[in-house]
C-alpha positions, -999 to 999 in steps of 0.1 A, spaced: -475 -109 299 -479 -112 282 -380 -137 173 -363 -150 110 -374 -122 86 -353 -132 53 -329 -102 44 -294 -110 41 -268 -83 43 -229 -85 34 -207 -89 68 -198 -56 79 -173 -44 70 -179 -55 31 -195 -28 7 -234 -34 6 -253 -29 -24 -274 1 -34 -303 -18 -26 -296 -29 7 -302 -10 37 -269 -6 61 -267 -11 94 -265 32 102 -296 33 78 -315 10 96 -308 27 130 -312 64 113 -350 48 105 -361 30 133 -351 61 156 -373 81 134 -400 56 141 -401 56 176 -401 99 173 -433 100 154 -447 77 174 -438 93 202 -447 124 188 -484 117 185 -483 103 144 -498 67 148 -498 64 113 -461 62 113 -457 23 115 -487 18 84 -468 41 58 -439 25 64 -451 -7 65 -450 -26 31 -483 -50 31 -484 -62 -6 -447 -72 -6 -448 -93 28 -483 -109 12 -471 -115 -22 -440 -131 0 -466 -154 19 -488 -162 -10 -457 -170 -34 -442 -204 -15 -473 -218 -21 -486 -239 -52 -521 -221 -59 -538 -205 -89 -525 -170 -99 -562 -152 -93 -565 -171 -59 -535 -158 -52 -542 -122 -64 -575 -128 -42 -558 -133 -11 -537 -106 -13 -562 -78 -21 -586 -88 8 -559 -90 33 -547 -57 21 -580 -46 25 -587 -59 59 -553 -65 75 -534 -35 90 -503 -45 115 -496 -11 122 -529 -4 135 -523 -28 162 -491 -12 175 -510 24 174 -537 10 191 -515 -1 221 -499 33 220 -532 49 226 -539 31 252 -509 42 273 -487 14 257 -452 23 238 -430 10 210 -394 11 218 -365 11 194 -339 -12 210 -308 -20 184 -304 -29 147 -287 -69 143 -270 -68 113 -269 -101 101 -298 -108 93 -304 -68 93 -336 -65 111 -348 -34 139 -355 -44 173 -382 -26 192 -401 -37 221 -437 -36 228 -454 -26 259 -485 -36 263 -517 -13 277 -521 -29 313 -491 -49 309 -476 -73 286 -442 -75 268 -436 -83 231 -408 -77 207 -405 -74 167 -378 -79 149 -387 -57 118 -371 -70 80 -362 -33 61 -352 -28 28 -354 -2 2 -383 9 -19 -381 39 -49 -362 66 -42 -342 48 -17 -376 51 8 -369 26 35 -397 4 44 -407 -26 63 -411 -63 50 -418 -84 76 -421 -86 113 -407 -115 134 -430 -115 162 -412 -131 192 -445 -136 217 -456 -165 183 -422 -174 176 -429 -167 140 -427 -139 115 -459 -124 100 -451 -136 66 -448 -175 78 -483 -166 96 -499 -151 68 -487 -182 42 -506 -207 64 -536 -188 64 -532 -189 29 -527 -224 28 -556 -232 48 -575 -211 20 -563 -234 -6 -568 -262 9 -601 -254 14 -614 -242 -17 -595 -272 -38 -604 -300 -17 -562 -301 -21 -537 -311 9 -565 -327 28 -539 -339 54 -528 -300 65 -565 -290 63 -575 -316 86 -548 -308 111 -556 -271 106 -594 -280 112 -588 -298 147 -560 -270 156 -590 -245 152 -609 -264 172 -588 -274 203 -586 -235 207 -619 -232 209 -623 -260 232 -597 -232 251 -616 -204 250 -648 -228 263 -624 -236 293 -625 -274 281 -591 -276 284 -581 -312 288 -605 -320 257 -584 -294 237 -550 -307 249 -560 -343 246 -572 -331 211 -541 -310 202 -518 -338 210 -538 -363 187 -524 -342 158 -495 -349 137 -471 -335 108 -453 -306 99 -473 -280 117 -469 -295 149 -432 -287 155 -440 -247 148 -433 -225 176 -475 -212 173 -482 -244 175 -463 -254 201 -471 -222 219 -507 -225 222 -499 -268 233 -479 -248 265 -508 -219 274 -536 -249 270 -513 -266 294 -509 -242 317 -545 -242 327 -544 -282 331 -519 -290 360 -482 -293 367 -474 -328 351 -492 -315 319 -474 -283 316 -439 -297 325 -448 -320 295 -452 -293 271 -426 -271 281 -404 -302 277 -416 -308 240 -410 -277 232 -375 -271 242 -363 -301 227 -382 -294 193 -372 -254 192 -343 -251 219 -336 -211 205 -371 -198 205 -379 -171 224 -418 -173 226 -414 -201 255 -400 -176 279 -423 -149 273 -455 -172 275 -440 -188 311 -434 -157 328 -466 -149 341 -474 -183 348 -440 -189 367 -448 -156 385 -485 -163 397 -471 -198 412 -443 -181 432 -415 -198 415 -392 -171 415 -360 -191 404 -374 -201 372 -389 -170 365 -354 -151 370 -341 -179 345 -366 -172 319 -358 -136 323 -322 -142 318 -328 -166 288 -344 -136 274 -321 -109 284 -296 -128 264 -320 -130 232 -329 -95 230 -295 -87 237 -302 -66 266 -333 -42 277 -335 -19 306 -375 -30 308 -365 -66 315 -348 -49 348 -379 -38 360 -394 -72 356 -370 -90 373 -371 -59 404 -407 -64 405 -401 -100 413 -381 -88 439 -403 -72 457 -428 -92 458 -405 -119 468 -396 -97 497 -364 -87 484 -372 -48 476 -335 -36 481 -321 -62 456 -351 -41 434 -344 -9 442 -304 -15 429 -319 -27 396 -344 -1 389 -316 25 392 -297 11 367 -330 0 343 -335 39 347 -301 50 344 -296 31 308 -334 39 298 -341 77 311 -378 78 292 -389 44 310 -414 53 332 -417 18 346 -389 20 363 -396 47 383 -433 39 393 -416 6 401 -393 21 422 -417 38 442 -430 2 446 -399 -9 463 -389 24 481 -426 15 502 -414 -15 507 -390 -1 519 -401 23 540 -377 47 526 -396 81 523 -373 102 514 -367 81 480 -405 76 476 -405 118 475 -378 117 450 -395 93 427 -428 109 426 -410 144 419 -391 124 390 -426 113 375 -444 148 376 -417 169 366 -400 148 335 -437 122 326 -460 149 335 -481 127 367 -506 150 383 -509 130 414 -542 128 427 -546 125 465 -519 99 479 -537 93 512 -565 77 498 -543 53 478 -537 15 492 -499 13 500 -493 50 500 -510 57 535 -480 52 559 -457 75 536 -486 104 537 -482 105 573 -443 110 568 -426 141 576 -408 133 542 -444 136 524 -452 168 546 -423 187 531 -427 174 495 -462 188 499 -449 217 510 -423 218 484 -454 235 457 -468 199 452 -501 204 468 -524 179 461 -537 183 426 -569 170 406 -555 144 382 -546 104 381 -533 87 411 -503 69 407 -501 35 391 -479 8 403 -466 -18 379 -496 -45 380 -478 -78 389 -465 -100 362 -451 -67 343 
């Protein structure tokens, strides 16, 4: 499975500025967002997206040389497109969901869904460009604990460091960092956590840091991990990423108590979302517990009527179940409102004992003969 930017607004309440973007503002934008991406315009996020003001934000807390500076920023502008990303995902069958605007610090909430599962959020900094054109600043990234500008200046650091022989300390630290994850990626992972906790200084107590110490961890053993989870919750107690990184981990292992803790640690961060109901009644069922599901994906589907998850989920827990009759209902739901063309059920794992329902007979019979098209997808586990 797989959040601060920096704007400050006046309480509400107060009278803001013409220059800052108000809390209706912000919603009126980010709901216009999520239409044109939903509408097919994957562009959307890119033109709204301001790159040279979050990079000239990144590059300008740090001591360098004007033209390395102006370097920086032109290739990354050149090379580095965050909105691609989210398009790409949305191509893929994933989605970007507006959630709620915070007001102070003003920043948009959407959630990410993944292509083949995964869950991120962004926190997304507005403010207001000519002609009172609302655009976007920075992204606080809750998955790295960080936002993109914080990311982007420690690149740029690195860069520095590098070509000025400057700050040998970070650089060396930076160096080793690199190369613990690649001891990752080579499945050497004690050498890369043995190697990762050798480090010291400043970058060590950042949530990427951190994060990748807790995922090398993960693929170590039990002492190790609790280790690193420990670490970090006493060095960042309020940051999000730990509970999105755990998850899957905490679901694979079976450990259904801590996973519905993490899930309610981050239920309170987001401040609410429907989606987080369908993972927790996912963990239901496969805890054996599909009517406790079944209750939540009604309501995850009553507060969210475009999430699809929750009703392929449901259909999940309605075999479970054995309930039939809700199973019909479900895939009716999916065909008619998501446009599923259901392929033939019988040859599906997990369908087979409803198609030999009467309650399948008769939705057959209701005009939904079987039709050339996808078969039906059940939330993978973990989502």
């Amino acid at each position: 499975m797989r959040v601060v930017p920096l704007i400050l607004l006046l309480a509400l309440g107060s009278a803001a500025s013409a220059d800052e973007v108000t809390v209706k503002e912000a919603e009126t934008f980010a709901r216009g967002l999520q239409k044109q991406l939903e509408e097919g315009k994957l562009r959307a996020f890119s033109r709204s997206f301001d790159g040279r003001a979050l990079l000239k934000e990144s590059v300008g807390r740090v001591d360098a040389p004007q033209e390395m500076r102006d370097g920086f920023v032109n290739g990354a502008l050149r090379s580095f497109d965050f909105g691609q990303q989210i398009a790409a995902a949305i191509k893929e069958e994933g989605s970007y969901t507006f959630l709620r605007v915070q007001a102070e610090p003003l920043r948009a909430r959407f959630r990410l869904l993944l292509p083949g599962g995964g869950v991120n959020y962004h926190d997304l900094t507005l403010t207001k460009r000519g002609a009172g054109q609302i655009s976007i600043v920075d992204v606080y990234i809750y998955v790295s604990g960080e936002a993109l500008s914080v990311t982007l200046r420690r690149a740029f650091r690195m860069a520095v460091a590098s070509q000025t022989k400057g700050d040998g300390a970070f650089l060396r630290t930076a160096k080793k960092f690199q190369q613990a994850q690649r001891l990752h990626v080579q499945k050497e992972h004690r050498k890369a956590y043995d190697l990762i906790c050798s480090l010291k200084g400043e970058w060590c107590r950042t949530p990427n840091f951190l994060t990748i110490k807790v995922m090398i961890a993960t693929e170590i053993d039990e002492e190790t991990l609790i280790k690193a989870v420990d670490e970090y919750e006493r060095l960042l107690p309020d940051s999000p990423s730990l509970h999105l990184v755990m998850v899957d981990k905490l679901i694979v292992q079976k450990k259904w108590k801590e996973v519905f803790a993490r899930l309610d640690a981050l239920d309170k961060v987001v401040g609410g979302d429907p989606y987080l109901k369908v993972l927790r009644a996912n963990c239901h069922t496969m805890s054996g517990h599909p009517e406790q599901a079944k209750a939540l994906l009604k309501k995850a589907a009553e507060e969210e009527p475009t999430l699809a998850d929750a009703h392929y989920t449901l259909i999940d827990a309605a075999l479970a179940l054995e309930d039939w009759t809700l199973v019909s209902a479900e895939l009716s739901v999916l065909e008619r409102d998501f446009g599923v063309e259901w392929g033939d059920l019988s040859q599906v794992e997990g369908f087979r004992a409803y198609t030999q329902s009467d309650s399948y007979k008769k939705w057959l019979r209701r005009g939904r003969d079987e039709k050339s098209g996808t078969p039906p997808r059940s939330v993978p586990d973990g989502r």
